[in-house]
N, C-alpha and C positions, 0 to 999 in steps of 0.2 A: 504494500500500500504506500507506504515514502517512497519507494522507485519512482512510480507511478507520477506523483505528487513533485517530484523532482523534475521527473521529463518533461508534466505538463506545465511546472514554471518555466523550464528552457523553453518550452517552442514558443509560449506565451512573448519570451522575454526576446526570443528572435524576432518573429512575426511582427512584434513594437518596434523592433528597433530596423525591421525591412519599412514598415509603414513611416516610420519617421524620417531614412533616409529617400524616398519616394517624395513626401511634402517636402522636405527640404532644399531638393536640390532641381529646382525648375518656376518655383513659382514667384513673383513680385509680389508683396505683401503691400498693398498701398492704402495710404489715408491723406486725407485733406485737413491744413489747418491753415489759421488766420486769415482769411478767404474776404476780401472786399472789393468794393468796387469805388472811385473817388465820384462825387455826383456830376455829372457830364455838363458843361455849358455851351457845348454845338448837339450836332448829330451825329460824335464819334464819342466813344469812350474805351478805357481800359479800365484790365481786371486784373487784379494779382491774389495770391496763395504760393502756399508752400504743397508740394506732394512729397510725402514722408515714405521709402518703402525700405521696410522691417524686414524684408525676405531676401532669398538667399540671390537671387535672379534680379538682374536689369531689366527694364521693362524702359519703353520710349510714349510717352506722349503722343498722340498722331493729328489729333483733329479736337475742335471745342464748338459744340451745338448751342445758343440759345433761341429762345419765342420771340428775344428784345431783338435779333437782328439777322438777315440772312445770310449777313457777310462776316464773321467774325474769321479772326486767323491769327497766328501764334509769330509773335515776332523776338530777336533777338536784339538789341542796340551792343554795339561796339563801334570803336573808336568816334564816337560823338552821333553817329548812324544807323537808325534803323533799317530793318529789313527782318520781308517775313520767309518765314522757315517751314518745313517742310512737316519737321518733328523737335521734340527734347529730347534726350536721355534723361532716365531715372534710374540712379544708379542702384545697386544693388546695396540694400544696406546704408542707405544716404535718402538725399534730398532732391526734390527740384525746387529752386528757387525762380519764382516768378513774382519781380520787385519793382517796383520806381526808379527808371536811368538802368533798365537791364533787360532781362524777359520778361514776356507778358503777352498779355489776351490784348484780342484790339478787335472792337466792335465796330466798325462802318454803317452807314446809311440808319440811324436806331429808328427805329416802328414809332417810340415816346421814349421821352426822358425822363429815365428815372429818379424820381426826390429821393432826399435824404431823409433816412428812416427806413425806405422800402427796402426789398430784396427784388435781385433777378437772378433767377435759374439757368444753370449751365451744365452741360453736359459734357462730360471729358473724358476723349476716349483714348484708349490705349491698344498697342502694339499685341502682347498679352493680355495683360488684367479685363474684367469686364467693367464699362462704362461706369464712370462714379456721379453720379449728379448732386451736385454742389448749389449753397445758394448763395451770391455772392451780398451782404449787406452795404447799403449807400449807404457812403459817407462823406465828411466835408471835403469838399473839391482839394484842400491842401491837405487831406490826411495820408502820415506818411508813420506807420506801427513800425515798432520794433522788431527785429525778427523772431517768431517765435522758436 
């Protein structure tokens, strides 16, 4: 009866540790924080967040849906220069940082502009992971958060 009780903890204790190497090693583990949007004074605005991913796998950004506009797209500034991008990388066990004077969401043509207070919903898709829909809140035209 302890043989038995023995073996059944080994395969238990394999089986865990085949399951755990299986999640571990392929998938991007993403979340969204610090998510807002500054409140627009044309009919363009932009959107920033951080994507945080905990898992063992890089994962890329590809594309970001909202209802506020049908043209939104994903740009990078450098050297004093914007231009839009194709995708991000989310590193594996890191960050994407999408900030004020760096990357970021950029909404064209907007349907209405949103006040401050309200929220607009976005959608953001990735390479692997499945779509995360985020809500971004308005805020003051000069707001510029710490990083979380």
């Amino acid at each position: 009866m302890n043989r038995r009780t023995t073996l059944a903890a080994a395969l238990a204790l394999t089986a865990g540790l085949t399951l755990a190497g299986c999640s571990a090693d392929g998938r991007p583990e993403l979340k969204v924080v610090g998510a807002f949007m500054p409140q627009p004074v044309n009919d363009m605005a932009a959107g920033f967040l951080v994507v945080q991913n905990s898992g063992d796998a890089a994962d890329r950004l590809t594309s970001v849906t909202s209802p506020i506009s049908d043209d939104v797209t994903i740009h990078e500034s450098k050297d004093q220069k914007m231009r839009e991008v194709s995708s991000f990388e989310v590193p594996a066990n890191g960050r994407l940082d999408l900030e004020r004077g760096g990357s970021h969401i950029m909404f064209m043509k907007l349907k209405q502009k949103p006040k401050q207070g309200e929220k607009v919903s976005v959608e953001l898709r990735f390479e692997k992971a499945d779509p995360i829909t985020v809500d971004l809140p308005v805020k003051e035209t000069t707001h510029n958060p710490k990083k979380p």
